[in-house]
C-alpha positions in Angstrom: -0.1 13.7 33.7 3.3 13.8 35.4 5.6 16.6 33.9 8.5 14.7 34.9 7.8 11.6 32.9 6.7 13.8 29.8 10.1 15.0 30.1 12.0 11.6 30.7 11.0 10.6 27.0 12.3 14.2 25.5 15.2 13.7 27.2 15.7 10.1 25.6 15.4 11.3 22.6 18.1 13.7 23.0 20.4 11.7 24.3 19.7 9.2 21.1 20.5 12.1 19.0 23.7 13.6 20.9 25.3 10.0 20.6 24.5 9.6 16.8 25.8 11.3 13.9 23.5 9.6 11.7 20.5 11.2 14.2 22.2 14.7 14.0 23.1 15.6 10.3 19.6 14.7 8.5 18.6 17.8 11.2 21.1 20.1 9.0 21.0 18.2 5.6 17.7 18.4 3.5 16.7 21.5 5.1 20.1 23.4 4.1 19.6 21.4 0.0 16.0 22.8 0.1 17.1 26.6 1.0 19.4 26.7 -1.3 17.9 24.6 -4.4 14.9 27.1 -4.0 17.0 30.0 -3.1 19.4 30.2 -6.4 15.8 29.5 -8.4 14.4 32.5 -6.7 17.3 34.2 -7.5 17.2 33.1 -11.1 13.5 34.0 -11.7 14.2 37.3 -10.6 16.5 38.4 -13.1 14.7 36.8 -16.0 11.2 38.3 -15.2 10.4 41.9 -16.5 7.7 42.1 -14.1 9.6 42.8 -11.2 7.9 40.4 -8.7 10.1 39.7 -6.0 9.8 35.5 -5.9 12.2 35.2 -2.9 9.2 35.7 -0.5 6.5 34.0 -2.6 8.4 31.1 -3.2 11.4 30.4 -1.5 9.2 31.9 1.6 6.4 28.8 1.2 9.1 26.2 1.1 10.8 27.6 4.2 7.0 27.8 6.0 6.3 23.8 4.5 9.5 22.6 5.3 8.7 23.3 8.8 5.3 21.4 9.0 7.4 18.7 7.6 9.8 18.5 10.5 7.5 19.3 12.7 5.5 15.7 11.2 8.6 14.0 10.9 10.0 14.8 14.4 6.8 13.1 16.2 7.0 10.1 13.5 10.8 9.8 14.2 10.4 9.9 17.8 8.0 7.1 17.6 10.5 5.1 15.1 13.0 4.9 17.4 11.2 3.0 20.2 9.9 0.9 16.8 13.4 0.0 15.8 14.9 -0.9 19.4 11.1 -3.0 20.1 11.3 -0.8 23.5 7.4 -0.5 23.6 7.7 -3.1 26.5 10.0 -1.5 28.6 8.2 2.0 27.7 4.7 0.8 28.8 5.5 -1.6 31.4 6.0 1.7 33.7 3.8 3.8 35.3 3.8 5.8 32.3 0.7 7.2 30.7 0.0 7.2 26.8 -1.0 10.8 27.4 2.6 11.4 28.6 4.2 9.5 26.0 2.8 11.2 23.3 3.4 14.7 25.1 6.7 13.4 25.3 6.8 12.6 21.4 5.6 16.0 20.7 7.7 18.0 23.0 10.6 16.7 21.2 8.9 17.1 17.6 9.2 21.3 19.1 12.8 21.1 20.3 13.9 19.4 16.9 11.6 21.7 14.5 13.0 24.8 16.1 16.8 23.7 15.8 15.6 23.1 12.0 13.7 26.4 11.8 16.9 28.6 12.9 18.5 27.2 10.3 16.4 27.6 7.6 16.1 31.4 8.6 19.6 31.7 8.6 20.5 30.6 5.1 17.3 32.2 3.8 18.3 35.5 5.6 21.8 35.7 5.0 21.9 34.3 1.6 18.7 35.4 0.0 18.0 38.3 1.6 14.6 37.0 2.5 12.9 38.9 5.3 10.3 37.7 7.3 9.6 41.9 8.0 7.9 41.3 4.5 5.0 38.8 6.4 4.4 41.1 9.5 3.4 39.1 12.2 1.0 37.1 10.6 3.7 34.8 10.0 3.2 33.3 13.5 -0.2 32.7 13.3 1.0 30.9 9.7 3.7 28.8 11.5 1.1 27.6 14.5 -1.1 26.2 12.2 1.4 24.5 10.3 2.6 23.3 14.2 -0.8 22.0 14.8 -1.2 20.3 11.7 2.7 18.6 11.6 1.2 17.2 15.0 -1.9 15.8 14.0 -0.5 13.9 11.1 2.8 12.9 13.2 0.3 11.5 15.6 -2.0 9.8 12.7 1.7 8.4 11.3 2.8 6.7 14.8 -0.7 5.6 15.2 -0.8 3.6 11.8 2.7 2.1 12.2 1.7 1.4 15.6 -1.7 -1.1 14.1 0.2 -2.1 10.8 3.9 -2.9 11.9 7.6 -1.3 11.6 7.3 -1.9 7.9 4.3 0.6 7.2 6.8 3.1 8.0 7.4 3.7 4.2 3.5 4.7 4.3 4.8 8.0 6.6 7.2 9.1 4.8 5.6 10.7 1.5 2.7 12.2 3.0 3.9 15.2 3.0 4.3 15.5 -0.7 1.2 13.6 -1.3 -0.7 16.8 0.7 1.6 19.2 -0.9 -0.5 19.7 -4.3 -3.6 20.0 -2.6 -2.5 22.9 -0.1 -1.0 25.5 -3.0 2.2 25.7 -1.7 3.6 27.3 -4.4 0.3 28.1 -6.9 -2.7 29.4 -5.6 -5.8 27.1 -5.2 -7.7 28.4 -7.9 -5.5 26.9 -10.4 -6.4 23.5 -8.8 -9.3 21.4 -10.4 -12.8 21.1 -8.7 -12.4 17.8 -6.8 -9.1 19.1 -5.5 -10.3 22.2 -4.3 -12.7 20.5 -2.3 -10.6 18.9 -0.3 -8.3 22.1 0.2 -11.0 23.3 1.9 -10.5 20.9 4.8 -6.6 21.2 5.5 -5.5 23.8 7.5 -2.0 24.4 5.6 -4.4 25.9 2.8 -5.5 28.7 4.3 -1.9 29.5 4.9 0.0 29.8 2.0 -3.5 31.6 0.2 -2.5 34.3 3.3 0.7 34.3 2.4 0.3 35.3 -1.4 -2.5 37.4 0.0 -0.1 39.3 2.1 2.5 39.2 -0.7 -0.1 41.0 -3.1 -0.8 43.6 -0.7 -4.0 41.8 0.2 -5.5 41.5 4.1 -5.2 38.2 5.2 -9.1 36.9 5.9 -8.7 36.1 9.9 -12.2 33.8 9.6 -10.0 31.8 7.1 -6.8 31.9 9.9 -9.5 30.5 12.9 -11.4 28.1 10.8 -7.5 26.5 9.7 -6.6 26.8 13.6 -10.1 24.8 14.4 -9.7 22.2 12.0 -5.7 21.6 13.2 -7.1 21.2 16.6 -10.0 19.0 15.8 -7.1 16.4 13.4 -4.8 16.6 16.5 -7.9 15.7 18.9 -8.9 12.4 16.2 -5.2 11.9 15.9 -4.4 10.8 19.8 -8.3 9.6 19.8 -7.0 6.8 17.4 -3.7 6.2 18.4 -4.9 5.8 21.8 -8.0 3.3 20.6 -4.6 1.5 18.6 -2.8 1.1 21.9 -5.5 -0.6 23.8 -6.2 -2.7 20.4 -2.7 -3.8 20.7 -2.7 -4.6 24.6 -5.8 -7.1 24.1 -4.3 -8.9 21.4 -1.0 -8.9 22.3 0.3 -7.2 19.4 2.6 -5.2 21.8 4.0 -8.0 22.7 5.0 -9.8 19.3 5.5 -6.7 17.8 7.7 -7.5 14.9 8.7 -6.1 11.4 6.9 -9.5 9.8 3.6 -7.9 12.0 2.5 -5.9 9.2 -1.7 -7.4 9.0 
């Protein structure tokens, strides 16, 4: 893989969001509504319970942890959207460029993006709710690589199914996220969850995070077999992830596909 090419698509993609407005504020936006939706109902929970449980880190924490495997999803997925929307796939694979270092490239700038979204989400969740990631140790970057691993798998698995199914599957991207949210105990532990679901907790990484985060939150040790097996499983989706949307590609190349590639392509 040429280094040089990996970067020529990151650097695409920043140019595409320096010129657009439109490209820059959804960056800011919906992370900034989340912090602050689920920061003033922290807040509020706080001063009604007689417990005393601090919900800041328990909850406004787990948002700030999934809104970041959401980016980091999204960025891939919106990456990939913008060669969809300009029907540059032509231009793109007509060079010397590899699919290896075009989804590098698409990952690379899922990084830059998700970091620039992460800052901010510290900063309003620091500054205005007092919530300090001191209170995680430094388990929390073990917790935010396997969210990083995971975002990627499924931004790859996204590209990969708009890629075989057409621009407009798009709107099949877009809600998986929250369709994984209840099953991963973002905000509940998984005990609360029925059988069926539980079972297939057990096989997404993001799971194993947020039960170490209430684990660390109640004073628990965070299991570190439960941390690996979530790590393995993130690198085993991302592995099937680029297996398919590589198998995809070449699908596309022998029928042509690539070339008619169309919003009415959706078969």
């Amino acid at each position: 893989m040429s280094l040089n090419r990996i970067l020529t698509i990151v650097l695409r993609q920043l140019y595409l969001i320096r010129g657009s407005f439109s490209r820059v504020f959804p960056l800011f936006a919906w992370i900034g509504v989340d912090m602050i939706l689920w920061g003033f109902l922290t807040r509020y929970l706080n001063s009604v319970a007689s417990s005393g449980f601090n919900f800041v880190p328990a909850l406004l924490g787990a948002v700030l942890l999934w809104d970041f495997f959401a980016r980091i999803m999204q960025g891939v997925t919106i990456a990939f959207f913008e060669d969809v929307w300009s029907r540059n796939f032509l231009n793109i694979f007509a060079t010397p460029l590899l699919i290896s270092e075009y989804v590098s490239g698409l990952v690379l700038t899922s990084v830059l993006t998700s970091l620039l979204g992460l800052l901010i989400m510290l900063v309003l969740a620091t500054t205005l709710f007092n919530l300090s990631f001191f209170a995680y140790g430094f388990m929390i970057f073990p917790f935010l690589l396997v969210l990083f691993l995971f975002g990627i798998s499924l931004g790859i698995f996204g590209s990969a199914l708009v890629l075989r199914l057409g621009p407009a599957s798009e709107w099949f991207i877009w809600p998986i996220p929250a369709i994984i949210s209840p099953f991963v105990g973002v905000l509940y532990p998984i005990s609360t969850l029925p059988d069926w679901m539980q079972a297939v907790s057990r096989i997404l990484p993001p799971t194993y995070v947020f039960e170490g985060l209430r684990a660390i939150i109640t004073g628990k040790s965070v299991p570190l077999i439960s941390l690996a097996l979530a790590a393995a499983l993130s690198f085993i989706y991302i592995f099937l992830a680029y297996l398919l949307f590589v198998r995809i590609y070449h699908s596309a190349l022998k029928s042509g596909l690539i070339a008619r590639y169309s919003a009415e392509s959706v078969s």
